[in-house]
C-alpha positions as CSV (number, residue, x, y, z in Angstrom):
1,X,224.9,-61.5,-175.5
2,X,226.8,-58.6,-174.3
3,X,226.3,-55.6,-172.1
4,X,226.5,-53.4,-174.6
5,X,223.3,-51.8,-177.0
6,X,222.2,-53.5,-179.8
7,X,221.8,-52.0,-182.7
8,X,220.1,-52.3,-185.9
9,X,221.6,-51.2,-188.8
10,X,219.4,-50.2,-191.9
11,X,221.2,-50.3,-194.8
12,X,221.0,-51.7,-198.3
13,X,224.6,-51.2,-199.5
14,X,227.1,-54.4,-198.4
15,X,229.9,-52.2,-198.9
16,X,228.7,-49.9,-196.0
17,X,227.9,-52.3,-193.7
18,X,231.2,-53.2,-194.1
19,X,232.9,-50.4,-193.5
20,X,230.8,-49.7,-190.5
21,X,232.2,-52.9,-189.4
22,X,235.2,-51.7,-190.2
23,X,234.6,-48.5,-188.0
24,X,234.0,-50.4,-184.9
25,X,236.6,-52.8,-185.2
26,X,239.2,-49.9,-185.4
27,X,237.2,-48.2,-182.5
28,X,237.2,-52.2,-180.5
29,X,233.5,-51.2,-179.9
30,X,232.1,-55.1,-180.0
31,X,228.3,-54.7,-179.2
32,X,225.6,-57.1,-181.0
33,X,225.2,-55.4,-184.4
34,X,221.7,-56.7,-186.8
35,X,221.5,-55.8,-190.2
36,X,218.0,-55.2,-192.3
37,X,218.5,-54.9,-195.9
38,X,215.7,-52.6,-196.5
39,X,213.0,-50.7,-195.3
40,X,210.6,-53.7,-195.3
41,X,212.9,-55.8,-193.2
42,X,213.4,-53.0,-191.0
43,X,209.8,-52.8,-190.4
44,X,209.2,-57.0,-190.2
45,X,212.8,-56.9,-188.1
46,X,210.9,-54.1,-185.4
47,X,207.7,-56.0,-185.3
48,X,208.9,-59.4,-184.7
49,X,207.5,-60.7,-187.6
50,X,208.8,-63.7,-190.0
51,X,211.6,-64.4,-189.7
52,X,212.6,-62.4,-186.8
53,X,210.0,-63.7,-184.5
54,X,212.3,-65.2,-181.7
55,X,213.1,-62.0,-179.7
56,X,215.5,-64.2,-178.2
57,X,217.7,-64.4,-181.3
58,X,216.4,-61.4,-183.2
59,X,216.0,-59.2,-180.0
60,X,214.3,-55.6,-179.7
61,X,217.1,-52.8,-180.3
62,X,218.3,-50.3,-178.1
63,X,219.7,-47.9,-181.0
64,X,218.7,-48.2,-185.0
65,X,220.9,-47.2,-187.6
66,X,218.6,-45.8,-190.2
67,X,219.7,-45.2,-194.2
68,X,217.6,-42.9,-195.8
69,X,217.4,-44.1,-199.4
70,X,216.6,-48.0,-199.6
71,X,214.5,-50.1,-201.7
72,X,210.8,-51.2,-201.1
73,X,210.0,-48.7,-197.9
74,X,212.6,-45.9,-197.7
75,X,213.9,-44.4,-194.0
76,X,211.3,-41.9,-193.7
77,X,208.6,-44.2,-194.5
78,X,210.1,-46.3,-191.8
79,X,210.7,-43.3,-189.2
80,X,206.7,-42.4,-190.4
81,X,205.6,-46.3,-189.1
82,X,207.9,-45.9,-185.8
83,X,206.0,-43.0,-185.3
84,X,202.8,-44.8,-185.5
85,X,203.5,-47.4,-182.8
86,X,203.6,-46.9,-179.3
87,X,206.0,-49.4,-178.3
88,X,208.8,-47.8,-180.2
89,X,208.3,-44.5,-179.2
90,X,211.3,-44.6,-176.9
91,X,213.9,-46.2,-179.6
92,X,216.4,-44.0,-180.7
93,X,216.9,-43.3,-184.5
94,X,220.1,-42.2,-185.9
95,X,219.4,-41.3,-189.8
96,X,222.9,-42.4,-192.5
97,X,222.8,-41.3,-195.3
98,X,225.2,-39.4,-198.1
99,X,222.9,-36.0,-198.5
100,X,223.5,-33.5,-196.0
101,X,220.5,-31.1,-197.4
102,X,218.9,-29.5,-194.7
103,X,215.2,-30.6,-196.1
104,X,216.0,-33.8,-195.6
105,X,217.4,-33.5,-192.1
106,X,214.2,-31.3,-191.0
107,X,212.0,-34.2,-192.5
108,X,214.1,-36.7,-190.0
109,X,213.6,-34.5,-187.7
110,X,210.0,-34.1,-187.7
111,X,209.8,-37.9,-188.2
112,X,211.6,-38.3,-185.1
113,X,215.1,-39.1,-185.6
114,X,217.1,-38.6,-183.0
115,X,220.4,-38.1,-184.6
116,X,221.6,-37.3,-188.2
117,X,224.9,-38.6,-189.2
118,X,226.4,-38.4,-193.0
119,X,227.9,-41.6,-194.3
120,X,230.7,-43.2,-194.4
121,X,230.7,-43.5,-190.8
122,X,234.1,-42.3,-188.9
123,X,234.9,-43.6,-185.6
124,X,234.2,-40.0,-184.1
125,X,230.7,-40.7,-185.6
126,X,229.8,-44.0,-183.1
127,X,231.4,-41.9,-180.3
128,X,228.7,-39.5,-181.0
129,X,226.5,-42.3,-180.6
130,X,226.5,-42.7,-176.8
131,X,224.2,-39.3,-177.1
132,X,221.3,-40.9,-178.0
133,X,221.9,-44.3,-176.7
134,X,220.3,-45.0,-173.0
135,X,222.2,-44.4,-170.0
136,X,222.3,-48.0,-169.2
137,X,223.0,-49.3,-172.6
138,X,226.8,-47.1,-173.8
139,X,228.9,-48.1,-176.3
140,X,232.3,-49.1,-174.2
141,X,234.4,-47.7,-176.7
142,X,238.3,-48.3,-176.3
143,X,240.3,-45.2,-177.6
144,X,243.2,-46.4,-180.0
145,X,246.5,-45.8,-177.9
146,X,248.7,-43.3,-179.2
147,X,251.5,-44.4,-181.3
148,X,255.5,-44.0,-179.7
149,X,256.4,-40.9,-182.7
150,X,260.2,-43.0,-182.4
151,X,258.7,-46.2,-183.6
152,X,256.9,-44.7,-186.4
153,X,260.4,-42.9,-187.9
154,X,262.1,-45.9,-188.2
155,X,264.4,-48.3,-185.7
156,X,267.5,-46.3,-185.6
157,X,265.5,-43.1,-185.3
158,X,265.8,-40.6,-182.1
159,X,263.6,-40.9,-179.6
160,X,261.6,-37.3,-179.2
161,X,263.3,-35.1,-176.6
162,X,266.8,-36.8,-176.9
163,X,269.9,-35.4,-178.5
164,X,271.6,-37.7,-180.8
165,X,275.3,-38.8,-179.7
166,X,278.0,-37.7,-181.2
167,X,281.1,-39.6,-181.7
């Protein structure tokens, strides 16, 4: 397993755990990344419980990745039970989710999440990340290199800052 945080990600919609995926390919941030499909498995995942028992394959995270609006048990219901046990007082919560009303970011708040962060996820998003993660546990996040502005005009195109010859 690597150095890096693991993270639980919360989220009932495939197509944005994909482009999360997506996110920290483009970001070449590699760090182990769970997913629980719902609220319940979030819950059973945090516990230990099931399926999830081995802490050796399923381990405790470092950061969760919490949607608001799934099936069976939604985020706040989950951020309510976090709340409730002792050991996971210390776990940071950042809340997805697509609504940016301010009730329901003073009801994360309350609940105890750490961060709130509206979805889809941007790579400036999981550098906001390191803000909540512990000290010990950052996301080693590679910045994408700038791109040569010649190369992107075309083969036969002018380098910046050079005149063009004249015959």
């Amino acid at each position: 397993m690597s150095d890096g945080p693991i993270v639980l990600l919360a989220e009932d919609s495939e197509d944005d755990v994909v482009i999360f995926r997506k996110e920290m390919s483009k970001a070449s941030i590699d760090f182990p990344l769970f997913v629980a499909k719902d609220g319940e498995e979030t819950i059973a995942y945090l516990k230990g419980a099931g399926k999830f028992g081995n802490r050796s394959e399923f381990p405790v995270p470092d950061l969760l990745l919490l949607d608001l609006v799934m099936p069976q048990i939604n985020g706040f219901e989950v951020l309510e039970w976090i709340g409730e046990q002792p050991s996971l007082g210390q776990l940071p919560v950042a809340v997805l989710t697509c609504s940016e009303t301010i009730h329901d970011v003073k009801l994360a708040k309350q609940l105890g999440a750490h961060s709130f962060l509206v979805k889809p996820i941007s790579f400036q998003d999981l550098l906001q990340l390191n803000s909540v993660l512990p000290a010990n546990k950052p996301l080693k996040i590679t910045p994408i290199p700038p791109v040569n502005p010649a190369i992107m005009r075309g083969k036969d195109a002018i380098p910046l800052g050079q005149k063009p010859h004249t015959a």
